[in-house]
Each structure stands twice: as C-alpha cells, then as structure tokens.
C-alpha positions in Angstrom: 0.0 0.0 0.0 1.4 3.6 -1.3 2.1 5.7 2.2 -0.1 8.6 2.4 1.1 12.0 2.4 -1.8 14.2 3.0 -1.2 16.9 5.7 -3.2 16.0 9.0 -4.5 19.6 10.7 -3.6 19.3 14.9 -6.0 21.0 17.5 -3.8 22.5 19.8 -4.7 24.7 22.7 -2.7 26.4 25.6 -4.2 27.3 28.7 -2.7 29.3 31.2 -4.7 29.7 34.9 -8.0 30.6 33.4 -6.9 31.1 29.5 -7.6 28.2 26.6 -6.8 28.6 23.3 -7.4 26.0 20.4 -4.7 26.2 16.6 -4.2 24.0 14.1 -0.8 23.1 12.5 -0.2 20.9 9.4 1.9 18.2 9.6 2.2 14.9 7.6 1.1 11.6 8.9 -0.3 8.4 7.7 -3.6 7.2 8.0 -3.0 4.4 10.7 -1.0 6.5 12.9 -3.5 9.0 12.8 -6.1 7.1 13.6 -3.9 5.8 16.9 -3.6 9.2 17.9 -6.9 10.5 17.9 -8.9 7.7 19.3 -6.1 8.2 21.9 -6.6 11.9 22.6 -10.3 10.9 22.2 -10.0 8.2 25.1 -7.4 10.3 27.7 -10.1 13.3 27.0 -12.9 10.8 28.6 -11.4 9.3 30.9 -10.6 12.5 33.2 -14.3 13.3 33.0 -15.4 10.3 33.6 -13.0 10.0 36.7 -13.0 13.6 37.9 -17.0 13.8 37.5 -17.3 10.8 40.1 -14.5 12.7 42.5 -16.1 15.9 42.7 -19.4 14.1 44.0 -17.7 13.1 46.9 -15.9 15.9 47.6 -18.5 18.2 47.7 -20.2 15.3 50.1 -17.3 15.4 52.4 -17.5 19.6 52.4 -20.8 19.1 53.3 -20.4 16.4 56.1 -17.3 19.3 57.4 -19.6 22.2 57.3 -17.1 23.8 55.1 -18.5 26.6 52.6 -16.9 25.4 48.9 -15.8 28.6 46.7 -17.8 28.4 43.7 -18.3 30.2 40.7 -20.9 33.2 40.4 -23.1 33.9 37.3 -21.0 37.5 37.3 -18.0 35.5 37.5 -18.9 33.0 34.6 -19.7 35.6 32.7 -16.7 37.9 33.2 -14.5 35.2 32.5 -13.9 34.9 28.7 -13.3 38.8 29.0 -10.8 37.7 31.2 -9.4 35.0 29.2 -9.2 37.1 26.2 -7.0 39.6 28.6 -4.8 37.0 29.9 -4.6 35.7 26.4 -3.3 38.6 24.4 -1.5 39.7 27.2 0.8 36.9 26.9 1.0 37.2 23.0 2.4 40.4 23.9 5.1 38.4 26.6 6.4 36.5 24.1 7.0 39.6 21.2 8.9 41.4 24.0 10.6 38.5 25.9 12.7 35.6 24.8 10.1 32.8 24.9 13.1 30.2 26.1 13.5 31.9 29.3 9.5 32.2 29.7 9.2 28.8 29.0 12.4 28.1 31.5 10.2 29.2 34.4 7.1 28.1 33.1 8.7 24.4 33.4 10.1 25.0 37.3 6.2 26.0 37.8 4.8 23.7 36.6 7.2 20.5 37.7 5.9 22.0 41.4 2.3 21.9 40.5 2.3 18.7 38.6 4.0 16.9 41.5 1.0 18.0 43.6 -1.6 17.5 41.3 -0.4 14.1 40.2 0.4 13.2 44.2 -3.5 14.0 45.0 -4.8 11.4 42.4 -2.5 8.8 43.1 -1.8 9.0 46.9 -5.0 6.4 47.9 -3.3 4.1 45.3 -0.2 4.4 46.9 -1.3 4.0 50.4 -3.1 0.6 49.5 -0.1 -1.0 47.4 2.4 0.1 50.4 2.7 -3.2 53.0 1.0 -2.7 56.0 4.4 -3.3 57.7 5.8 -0.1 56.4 6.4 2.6 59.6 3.4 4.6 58.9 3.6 8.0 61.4 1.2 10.9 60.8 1.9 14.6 61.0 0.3 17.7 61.0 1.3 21.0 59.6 -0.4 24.4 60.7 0.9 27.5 59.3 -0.7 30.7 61.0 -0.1 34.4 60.7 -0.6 37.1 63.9 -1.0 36.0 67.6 -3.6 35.9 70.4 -7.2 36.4 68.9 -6.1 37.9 65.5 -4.4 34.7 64.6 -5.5 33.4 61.2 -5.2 30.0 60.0 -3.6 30.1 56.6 -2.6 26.2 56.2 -3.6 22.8 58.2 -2.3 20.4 56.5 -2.9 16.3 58.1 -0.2 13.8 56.0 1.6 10.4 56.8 4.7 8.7 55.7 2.5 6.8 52.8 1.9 10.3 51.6 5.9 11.5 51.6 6.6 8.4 49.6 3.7 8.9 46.7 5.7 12.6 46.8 8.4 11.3 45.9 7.6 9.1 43.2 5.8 12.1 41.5 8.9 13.9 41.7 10.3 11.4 40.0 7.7 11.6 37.1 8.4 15.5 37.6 12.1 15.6 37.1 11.8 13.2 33.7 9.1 16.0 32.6 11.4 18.8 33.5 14.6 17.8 31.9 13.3 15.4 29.2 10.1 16.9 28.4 8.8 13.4 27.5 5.4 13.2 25.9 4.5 10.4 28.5 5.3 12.5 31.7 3.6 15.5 29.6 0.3 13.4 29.6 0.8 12.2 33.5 0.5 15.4 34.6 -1.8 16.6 32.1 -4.2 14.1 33.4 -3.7 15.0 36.7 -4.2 18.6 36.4 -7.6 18.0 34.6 -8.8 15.1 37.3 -8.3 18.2 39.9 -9.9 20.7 38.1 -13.1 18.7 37.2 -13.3 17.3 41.0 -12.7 20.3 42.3 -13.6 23.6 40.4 -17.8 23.8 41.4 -19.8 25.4 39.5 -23.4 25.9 41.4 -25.8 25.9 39.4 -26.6 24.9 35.9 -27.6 28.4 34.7 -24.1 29.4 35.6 -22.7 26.4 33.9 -24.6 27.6 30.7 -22.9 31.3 30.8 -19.8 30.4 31.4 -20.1 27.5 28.5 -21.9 30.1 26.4 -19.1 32.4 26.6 -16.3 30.7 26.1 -18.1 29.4 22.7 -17.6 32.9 21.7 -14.0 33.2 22.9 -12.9 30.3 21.2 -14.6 31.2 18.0 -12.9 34.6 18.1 -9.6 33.8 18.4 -9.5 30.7 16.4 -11.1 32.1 13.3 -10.6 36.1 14.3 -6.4 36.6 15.3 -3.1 35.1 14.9 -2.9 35.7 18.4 -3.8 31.9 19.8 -1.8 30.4 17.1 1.0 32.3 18.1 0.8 31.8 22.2 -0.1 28.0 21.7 3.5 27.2 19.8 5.3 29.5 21.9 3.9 28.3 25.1 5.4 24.8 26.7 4.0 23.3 29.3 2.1 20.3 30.4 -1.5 21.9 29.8 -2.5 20.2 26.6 -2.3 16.1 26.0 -0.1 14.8 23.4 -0.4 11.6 21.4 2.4 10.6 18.5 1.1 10.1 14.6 3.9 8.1 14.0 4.2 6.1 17.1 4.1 2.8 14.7 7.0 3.9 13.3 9.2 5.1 15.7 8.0 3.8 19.4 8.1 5.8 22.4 11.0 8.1 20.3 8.3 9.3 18.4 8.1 12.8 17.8 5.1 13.8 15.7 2.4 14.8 17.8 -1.8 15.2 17.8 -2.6 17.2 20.6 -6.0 18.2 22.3 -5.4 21.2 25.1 -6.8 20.7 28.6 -9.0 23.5 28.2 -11.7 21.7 25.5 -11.4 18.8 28.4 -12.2 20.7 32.1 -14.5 23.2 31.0 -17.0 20.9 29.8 -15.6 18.3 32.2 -17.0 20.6 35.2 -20.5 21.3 33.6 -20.9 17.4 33.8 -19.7 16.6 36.9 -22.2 19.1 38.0 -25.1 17.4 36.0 -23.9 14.2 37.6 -24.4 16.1 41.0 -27.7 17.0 40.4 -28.4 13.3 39.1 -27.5 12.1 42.6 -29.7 14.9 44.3 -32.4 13.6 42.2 -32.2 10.2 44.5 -33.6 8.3 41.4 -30.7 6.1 41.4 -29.7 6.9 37.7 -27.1 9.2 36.1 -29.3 9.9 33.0 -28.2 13.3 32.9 -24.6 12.7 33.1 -24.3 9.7 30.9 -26.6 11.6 28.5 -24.2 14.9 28.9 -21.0 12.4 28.8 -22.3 10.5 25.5 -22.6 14.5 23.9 -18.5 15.3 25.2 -17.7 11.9 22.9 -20.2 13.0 19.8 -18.9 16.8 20.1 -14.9 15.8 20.5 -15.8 13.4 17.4 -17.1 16.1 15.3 -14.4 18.1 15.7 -11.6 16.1 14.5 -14.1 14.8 11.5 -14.7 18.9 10.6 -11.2 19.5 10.9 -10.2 17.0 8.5 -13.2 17.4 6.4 -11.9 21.1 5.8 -8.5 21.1 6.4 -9.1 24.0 8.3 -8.4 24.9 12.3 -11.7 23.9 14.3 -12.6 25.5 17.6 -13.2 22.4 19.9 -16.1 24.5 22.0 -17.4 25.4 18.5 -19.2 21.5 18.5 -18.7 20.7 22.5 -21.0 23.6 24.0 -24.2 23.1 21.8 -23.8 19.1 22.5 -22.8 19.1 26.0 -25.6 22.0 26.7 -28.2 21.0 24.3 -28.4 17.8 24.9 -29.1 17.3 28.8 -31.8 20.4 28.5 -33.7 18.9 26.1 -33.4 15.2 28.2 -34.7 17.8 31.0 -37.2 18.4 28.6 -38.9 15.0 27.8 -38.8 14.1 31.1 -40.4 17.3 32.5 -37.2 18.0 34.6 -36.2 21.7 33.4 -37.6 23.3 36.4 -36.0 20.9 39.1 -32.5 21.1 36.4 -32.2 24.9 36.6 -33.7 25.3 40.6 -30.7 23.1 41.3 -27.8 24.3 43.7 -24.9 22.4 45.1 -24.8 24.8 48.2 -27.9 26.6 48.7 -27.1 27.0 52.4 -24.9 29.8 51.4 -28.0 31.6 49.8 -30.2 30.8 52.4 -27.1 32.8 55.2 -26.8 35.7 52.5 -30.6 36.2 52.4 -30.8 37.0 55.9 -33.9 35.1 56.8 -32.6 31.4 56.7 -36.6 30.4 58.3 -38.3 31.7 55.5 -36.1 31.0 52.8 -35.8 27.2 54.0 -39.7 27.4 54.0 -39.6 28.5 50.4 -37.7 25.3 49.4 -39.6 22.4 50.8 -42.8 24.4 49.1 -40.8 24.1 46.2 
C-alpha cells in the first residue's frame, strides 16, 4: 500500500490559569497513525471526566459532612470570565513579542514541575497507600501555618499527611524531574491528566444556569480567536507546558522516540468536564438512582470531540473544539430535562444553597420556600 502524504490539521490549545486557546498546524502523517492518535486523545479526554466527574461528587459530600463553605463560581464571575481570558490571552501574545520565549518557557517548566507533582500526588496517593505493605512505619503529621498572635491569629494552612503520603511525593517527583529535563510526551500526559482530574473534581460550578454562561461564553471566545487573530496560534506554539495532552502520529514507526504529535489542550477537556460533573451532582440529588443526565451529557462530550476532528479533516481548516462541545454538552441534557419534565427541578438546582439561604438574611423563610418548592 502507497504511504499517504496528506497533511493532517492538529488542534492545539494552551491554557494558562483561566486562559484556553485551540490552533491547528499541518503536519504529515499516515492514516493508521492518525487514527492511533486520535482515538487516543479521544479516550485520555474521557477518561478525566469520567473520573473527575465521580470525585467531585464526593468531595463536595465530604464539604458538606465538614460544614465547610466550597468557593464556587458566580453567574457575574462565569460571565466575566472569557473577558478575562481574552485579557490573559493577548497579554501573553504580547510576553512572548517582547521577551525571549526560552526563558518564559524556562520558568514556566520549574512551575509547573511544582504543580504537577502536587496534582499528580493528589490522584495517586490512595493508590499508593493501598499497594504500600502494612508493615511499612506509617507515622502521621500535621502541619499548621498561621499568621498574627492571640485572637487575630488566622489559620492560613492545616495540612494532616503520613509517611505513605511522603513516599507517593516522591515518586511524583520522579515523574516531575523526567518531565522537566526530558520533556517526554509520556510524563507531559501524566501530569496533564492529573491537572484535569483536579480541576473537574474540584472547580464547582453551582448551578446549571451558571454552567450555561460560562459555557456560552467561552463558545464565543474560542470562536474569536480561532477564526478572528493570529494571536492563539502564536501563544499555543510559543507556550510549553504540560496543559495540553499529546499523542504521536507516527508512534508505529518510531515507538516511544516518536516525535510527531496530535494534541487536544486541557481547556476543551475541564471546561465541559466541570458542567458534567455538576449534571452528575444533580443526578445524585435527584435520588432516582440513575445518572441519565450525566451519561446523556457524557455520551454528547464523545459526539462533540468526534465532530471536531471529522470537521477538521473534512476542511482542512483549524476547528474551535467548543465550536461543536457547548451546543452538545448544553443541548443535549436540556432537552433530556425536557422530555422528562425535569427543566424546572434542572435549573432550581444548587450544590450549596445554604450559602444563599445565610446571604438572604432570613434562613426560616427561605428554607420554607424550598420544601414548598
């Protein structure tokens, strides 16, 4: 069989703190290892989801159980936030014109080997703990760091760890120092994983209506700057650093060595990843014993991330993942919501209402309000 040569576009995108961008490059690549390399990106972009959705249901369950009060996102704040993407975005198109992207990317690597580490550390530490003998000298410490004395003493860190949890550190240091001086595709992808696990189990959003701004906007962002500017193809091959998930076209060919890369940013994975785990959040509320919303929601993710690379070949033109993700990931559990008479229990939905109910001022009447309800 003749090798192919047709030129393969790559969805790229860079995210920095709250900025994702999506840009296509061209590069040659056969059918077969294409095809690895997609249904890869396709399957690491689930999986987090999947995993993260699942985690962020019992986290907010233990929050609960502590009577802590989770920070979550406001409908201002969802809204605001592709203004401040955009911001953050050409501001650091602007970094790299003025400064030598080599150094950026020098300390971009030392921040994020630290943050990796930790990330990675928080997903695998319960594995750890169960695969280490029993035998092993387990002792437990806790760290409080306060600031001020006497009554104006605030608690700014209390920490509870054990030996088990020193050693999963330093096994992700490990998997951090191959990243930072190797920059190894495989130790990219261990930390890009681990970054969007945390995100999607613990970013909150609160309600679906916020969800829905927040997605709504960022479907505008992404068209913009995809199809608008240079500027998000110009930060996403300037920027390095373990915030997009790689996959090699030729790994057939050349084995772990390989070198020519398919990449899907974490951005087009957590944003939607945290409107589901929120949809499987108010599937549990329901008490039906079902997760049709988030299965339904999930199943939309797969059919939207499919899309996209199909478009993107189709055209041979850059695609904005969002572009396909926000109508199915949005339209689809609504109009579920829909058929089953569910829109008004969907939207009234909060993950912390308490904190409403303290705001309001009159917890007795507003409680009454909600059993009416």
């Amino acid at each position: 069989m003749a090798e192919s040569t047709a030129e393969s576009p790559v969805v790229v995108n860079a995210t920095l703190n709250e900025t994702q961008a999506n840009v296509t490059t061209k590069i040659p690549a056969t059918p077969e290892g294409m095809a690895v390399a997609y249904s890869s990106l396709v399957i690491m972009a689930l999986l987090p989801i999947f995993y993260g959705s699942f985690r962020s249901v019992r986290h907010h369950k233990e929050q609960k159980e502590s009577g802590e009060q989770p920070e979550t996102m406001s409908s201002k704040d969802a809204a605001m936030f592709p203004i401040i993407a955009s911001c953050t975005l050409f501001g650091l198109y602007v970094f790299f014109q003025i400064f030598s992207k080599e150094y950026i990317n020098l300390l971009l690597a030392v921040y994020f080997f630290f943050l990796g580490v930790l990330a990675l550390a928080h997903i695998t530490s319960p594995i750890v703990s169960r695969i280490i003998p029993s035998a092993f000298p387990n002792l437990e410490y806790h760290l409080i760091f306060t600031q001020g004395k006497g009554e104006k003493k605030e608690e700014l860190m209390n920490y509870e760890f054990d030996r088990k949890d020193l050693v999963c550190l330093a096994m992700c240091s490990v998997v951090g120092g191959w990243y930072l001086y190797k920059k190894h595709w495989i130790a990219n992808n261990l930390f890009g994983l681990a970054f969007a696990v945390n995100g999607i189990e613990l970013l909150s959003l609160n309600r679906v209506s916020t969800g829905c701004i927040l997605l709504g906007g960022l479907f505008i962002y992404d068209i913009f700057w995809v199809f608008g500017t240079n500027v998000m193809v110009t930060v996403a091959k300037s920027f390095e650093a373990p915030i997009k998930l790689v996959f090699p076209q030729d790994l057939l060919e050349k084995g772990l060595g390989a070198d020519n890369f398919a990449m899907l940013g974490l951005g087009d994975i957590v944003i939607p990843g945290i409107f589901i785990a929120l949809l499987l959040r108010f599937d549990v509320s329901l008490k039906k014993n079902s997760k049709t919303y988030f299965y339904a929601s999930f199943l939309a993710y797969f059919l939207g991330l499919v899309a996209t690379i199909f478009v993107m070949h189709y055209f041979k033109h850059a695609q904005p993942a969002l572009l396909y993700l926000v109508p199915a990931c949005i339209g689809v559990p609504l109009f579920v919501a829909l058929v089953r008479g569910e829109l008004k229990e969907m939207f009234g939905y909060e993950d912390n209402p308490e904190k409403l109910e303290v705001a309001g001022g009159d917890n007795s009447d507003s409680k009454a309000d909600k059993k009416k309800d």
